[in-house]
C-alpha positions as CSV (number, residue, x, y, z in Angstrom):
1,X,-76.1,11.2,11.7
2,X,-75.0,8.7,9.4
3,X,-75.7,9.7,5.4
4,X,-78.3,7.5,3.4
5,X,-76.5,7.6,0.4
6,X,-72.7,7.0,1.6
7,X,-71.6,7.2,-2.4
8,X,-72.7,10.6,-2.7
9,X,-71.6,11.8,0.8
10,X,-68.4,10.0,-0.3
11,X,-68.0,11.9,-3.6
12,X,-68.8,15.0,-2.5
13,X,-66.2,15.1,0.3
14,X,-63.7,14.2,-2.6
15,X,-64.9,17.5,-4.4
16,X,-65.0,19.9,-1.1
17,X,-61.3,18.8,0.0
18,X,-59.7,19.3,-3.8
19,X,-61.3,22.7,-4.1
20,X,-59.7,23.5,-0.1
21,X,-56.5,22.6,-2.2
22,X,-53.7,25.1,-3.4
23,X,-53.2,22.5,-6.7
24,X,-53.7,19.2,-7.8
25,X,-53.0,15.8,-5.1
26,X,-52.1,12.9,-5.0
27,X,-55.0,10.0,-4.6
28,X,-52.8,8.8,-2.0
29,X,-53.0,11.7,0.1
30,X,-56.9,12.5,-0.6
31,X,-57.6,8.9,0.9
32,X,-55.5,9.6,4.2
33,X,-57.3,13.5,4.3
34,X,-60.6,11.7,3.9
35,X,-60.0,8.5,6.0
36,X,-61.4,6.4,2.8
37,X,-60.2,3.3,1.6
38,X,-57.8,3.9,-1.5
39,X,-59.8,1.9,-4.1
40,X,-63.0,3.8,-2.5
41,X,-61.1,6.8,-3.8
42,X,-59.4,5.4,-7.1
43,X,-63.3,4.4,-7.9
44,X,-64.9,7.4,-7.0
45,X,-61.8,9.3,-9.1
46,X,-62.6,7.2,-12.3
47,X,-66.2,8.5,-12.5
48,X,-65.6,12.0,-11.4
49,X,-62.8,12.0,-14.2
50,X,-64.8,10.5,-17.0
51,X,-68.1,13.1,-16.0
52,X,-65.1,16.2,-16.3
53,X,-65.8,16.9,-12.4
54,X,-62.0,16.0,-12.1
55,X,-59.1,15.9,-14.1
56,X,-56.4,13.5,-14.1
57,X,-52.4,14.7,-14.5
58,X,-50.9,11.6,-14.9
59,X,-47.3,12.4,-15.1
60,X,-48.0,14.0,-12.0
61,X,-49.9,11.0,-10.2
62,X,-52.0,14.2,-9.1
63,X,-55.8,14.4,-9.5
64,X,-57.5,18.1,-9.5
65,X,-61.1,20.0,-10.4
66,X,-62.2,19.4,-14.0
67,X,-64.0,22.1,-16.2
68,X,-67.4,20.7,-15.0
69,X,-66.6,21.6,-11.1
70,X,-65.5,25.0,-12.9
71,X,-68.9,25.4,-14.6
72,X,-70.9,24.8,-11.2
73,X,-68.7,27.9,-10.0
74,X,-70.0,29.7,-13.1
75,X,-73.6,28.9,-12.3
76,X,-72.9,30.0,-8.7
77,X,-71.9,33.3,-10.2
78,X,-74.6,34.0,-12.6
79,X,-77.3,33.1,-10.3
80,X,-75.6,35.9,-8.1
81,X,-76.4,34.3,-4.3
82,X,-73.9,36.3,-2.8
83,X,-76.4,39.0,-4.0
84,X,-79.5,37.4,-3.3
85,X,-78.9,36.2,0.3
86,X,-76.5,39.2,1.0
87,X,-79.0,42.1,-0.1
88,X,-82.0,41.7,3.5
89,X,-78.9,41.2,5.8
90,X,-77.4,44.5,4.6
91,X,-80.4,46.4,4.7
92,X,-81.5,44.6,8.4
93,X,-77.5,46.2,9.1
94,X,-78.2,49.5,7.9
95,X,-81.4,49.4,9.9
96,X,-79.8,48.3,13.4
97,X,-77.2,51.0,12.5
98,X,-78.7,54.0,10.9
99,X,-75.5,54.1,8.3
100,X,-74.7,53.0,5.2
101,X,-73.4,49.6,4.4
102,X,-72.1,47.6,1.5
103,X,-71.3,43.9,0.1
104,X,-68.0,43.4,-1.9
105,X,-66.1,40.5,-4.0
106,X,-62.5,40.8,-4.7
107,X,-61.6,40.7,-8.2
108,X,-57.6,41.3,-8.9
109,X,-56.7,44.4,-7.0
110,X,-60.0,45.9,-6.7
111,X,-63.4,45.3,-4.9
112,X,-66.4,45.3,-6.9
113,X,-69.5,46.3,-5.2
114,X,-72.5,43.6,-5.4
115,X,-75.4,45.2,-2.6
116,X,-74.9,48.9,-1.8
117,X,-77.7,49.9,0.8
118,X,-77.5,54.1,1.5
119,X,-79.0,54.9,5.3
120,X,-81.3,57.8,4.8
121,X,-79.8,61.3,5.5
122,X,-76.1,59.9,5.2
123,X,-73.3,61.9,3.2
124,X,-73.0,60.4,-0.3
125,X,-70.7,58.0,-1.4
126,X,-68.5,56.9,-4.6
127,X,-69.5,53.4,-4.3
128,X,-72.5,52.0,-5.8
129,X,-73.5,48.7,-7.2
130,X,-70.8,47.5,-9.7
131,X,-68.2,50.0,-8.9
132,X,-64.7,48.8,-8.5
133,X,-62.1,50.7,-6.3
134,X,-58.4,49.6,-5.2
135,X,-58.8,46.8,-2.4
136,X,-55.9,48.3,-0.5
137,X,-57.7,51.7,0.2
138,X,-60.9,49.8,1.1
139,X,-61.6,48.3,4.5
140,X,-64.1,45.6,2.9
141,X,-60.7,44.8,0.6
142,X,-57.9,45.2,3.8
143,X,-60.8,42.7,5.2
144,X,-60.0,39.9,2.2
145,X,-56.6,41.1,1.7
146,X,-55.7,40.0,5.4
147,X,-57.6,36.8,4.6
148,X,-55.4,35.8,1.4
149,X,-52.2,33.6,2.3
150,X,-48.8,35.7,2.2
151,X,-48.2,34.5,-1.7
152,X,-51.0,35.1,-3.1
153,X,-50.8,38.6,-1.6
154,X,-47.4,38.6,-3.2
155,X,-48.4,38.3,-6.5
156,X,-51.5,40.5,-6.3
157,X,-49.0,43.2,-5.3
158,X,-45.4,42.6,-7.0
159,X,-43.7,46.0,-6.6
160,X,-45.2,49.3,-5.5
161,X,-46.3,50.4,-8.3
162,X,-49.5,47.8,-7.9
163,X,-50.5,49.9,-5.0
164,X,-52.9,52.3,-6.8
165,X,-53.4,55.9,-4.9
166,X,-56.2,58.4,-4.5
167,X,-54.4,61.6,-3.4
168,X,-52.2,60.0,-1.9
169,X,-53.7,58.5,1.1
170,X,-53.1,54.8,1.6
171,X,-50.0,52.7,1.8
172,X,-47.6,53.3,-0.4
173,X,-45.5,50.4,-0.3
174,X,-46.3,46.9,0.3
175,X,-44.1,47.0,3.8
176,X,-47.0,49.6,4.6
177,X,-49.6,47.6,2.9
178,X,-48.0,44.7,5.4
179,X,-48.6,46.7,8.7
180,X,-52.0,47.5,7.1
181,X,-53.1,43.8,6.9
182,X,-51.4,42.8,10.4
183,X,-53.0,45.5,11.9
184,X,-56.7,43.6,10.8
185,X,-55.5,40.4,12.0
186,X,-54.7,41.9,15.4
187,X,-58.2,43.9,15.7
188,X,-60.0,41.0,13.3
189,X,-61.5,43.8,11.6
190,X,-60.7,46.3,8.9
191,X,-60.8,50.3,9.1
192,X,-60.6,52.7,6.2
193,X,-60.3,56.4,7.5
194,X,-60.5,58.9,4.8
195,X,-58.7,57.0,2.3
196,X,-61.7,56.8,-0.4
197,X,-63.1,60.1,0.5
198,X,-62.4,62.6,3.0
199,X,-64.1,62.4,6.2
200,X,-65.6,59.3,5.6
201,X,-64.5,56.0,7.2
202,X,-65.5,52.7,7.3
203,X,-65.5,49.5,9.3
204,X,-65.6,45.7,7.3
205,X,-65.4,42.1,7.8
206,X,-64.7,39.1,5.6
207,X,-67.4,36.5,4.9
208,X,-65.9,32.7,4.5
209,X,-66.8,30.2,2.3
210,X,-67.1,26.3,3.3
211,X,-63.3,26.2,2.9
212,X,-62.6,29.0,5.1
213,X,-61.8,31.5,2.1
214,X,-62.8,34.8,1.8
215,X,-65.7,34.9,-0.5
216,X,-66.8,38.3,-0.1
217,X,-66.5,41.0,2.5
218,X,-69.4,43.3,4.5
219,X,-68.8,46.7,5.6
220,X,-70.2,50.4,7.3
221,X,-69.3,53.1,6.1
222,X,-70.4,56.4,8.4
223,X,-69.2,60.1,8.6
224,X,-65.9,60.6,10.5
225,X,-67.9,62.6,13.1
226,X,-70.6,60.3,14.0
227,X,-68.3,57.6,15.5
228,X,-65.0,58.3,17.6
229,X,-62.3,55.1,16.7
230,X,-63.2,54.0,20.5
231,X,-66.5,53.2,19.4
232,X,-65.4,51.4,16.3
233,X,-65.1,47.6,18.1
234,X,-68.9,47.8,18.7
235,X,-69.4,48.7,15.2
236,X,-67.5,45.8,14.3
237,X,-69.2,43.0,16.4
238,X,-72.7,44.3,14.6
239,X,-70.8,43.9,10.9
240,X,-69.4,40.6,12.2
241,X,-72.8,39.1,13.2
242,X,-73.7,40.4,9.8
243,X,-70.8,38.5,7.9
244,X,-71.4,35.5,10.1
245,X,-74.8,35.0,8.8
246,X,-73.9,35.7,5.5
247,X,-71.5,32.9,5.7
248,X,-73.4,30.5,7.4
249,X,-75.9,30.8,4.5
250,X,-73.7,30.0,1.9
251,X,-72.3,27.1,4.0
252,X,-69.3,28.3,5.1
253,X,-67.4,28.7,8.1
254,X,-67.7,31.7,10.0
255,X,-64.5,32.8,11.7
């Protein structure tokens, strides 16, 4: 359906595809991602510089987001939707499943917990509502690890000393951490087995943002005992259904 108000669709596809971006572009090749006329985009660039929505590197020829796209983000944040729109679909999981389940951001090396919903009569965790713990011993942080591209992984873990350990269960070294990650590409879902606490594993997905990005990640967590690994693919088409919601509500791209 065509838009109403062509400007605005106009300027807000300018926004959407500089966020998608690594670093600033060129106008040039904003107008050929966009299929826009150039002085469409040139115009549209002028106002979104002048209102700080995008800033202007001029011995660059690049254009980027400006402190006032920043300060939506920050609104986005403190208004906590993730939270809001997250919290009934994990507690509708934990009720299809009988187990525990959780909602996680990734912040450095380490997931912080948003929603932690605890299914009745279910061994105690260490998680809870703002707890961080290291991303690589998590499977809700292997689940956004494996989403990250391979540099940005690089610099989250420069030598091995970046990979934290609890006993020392987990990988060790990032050619370990490597295999980790593949190994949730291949199954496109992540396991933790013990790692956090003994006899405890559990089962996550990412959730994707309109960019396809990992914005956050979903996960069960369930006694060792209760679920053989040959029964941990059904686990994960519930969480994913889960995630896929969760994504779709905060207009993003399920995967």
């Amino acid at each position: 359906m065509a838009s109403k108000v062509p400007a605005a669709q106009s300027t807000l596809r300018v926004l959407t595809h500089l966020a998608a971006q690594r670093g600033p572009i060129p106008a040039a090749a904003l107008a050929a991602a966009l299929g826009l006329p150039r002085s469409t985009v040139y115009q549209l660039l002028d106002v979104l510089v002048a209102e700080g929505f995008v800033v202007h590197l001029p011995e660059e020829h690049r254009y980027g987001l400006g402190i006032a796209a920043f300060e939506l983000s920050s609104g986005f944040s403190r208004q906590e939707p993730l939270s809001r729109l997250g919290r009934p679909l994990i507690a509708q999981l934990v009720d299809r499943l009988g187990e525990s389940a959780h909602l996680v951001v990734l912040h450095g090396r380490d997931v912080i917990y948003l929603v932690e919903e605890r299914a009745a009569h279910r061994p105690s965790l260490v998680s809870d509502v703002g707890v961080r713990l290291p991303a690589h011993l998590t499977a809700s942080g292997r689940a956004l690890l494996a989403a990250l591209p391979a540099a940005q992984l690089r610099a989250l873990y420069p030598n091995q000393a970046a990979l934290e350990q609890r006993d020392g269960r987990g990988p060790h070294t990032r050619l370990e951490l490597r295999a980790v990650l593949d190994r949730v590409k291949t199954d496109a879902y992540a396991t933790e087995n013990g790692e956090i606490t003994p006899g405890i594993a559990s089962v996550a997905l990412a959730v994707h943002d309109h960019a396809g990005w990992p914005a956050a990640a979903i996960a069960v967590t369930f006694a060792q005992d209760r679920f053989a690994p040959g029964d941990w693919p059904a686990l994960a088409e519930t969480v994913a259904a889960t995630a896929a919601e969760l994504s779709r509500r905060i207009g993003g791209r399920p995967r």
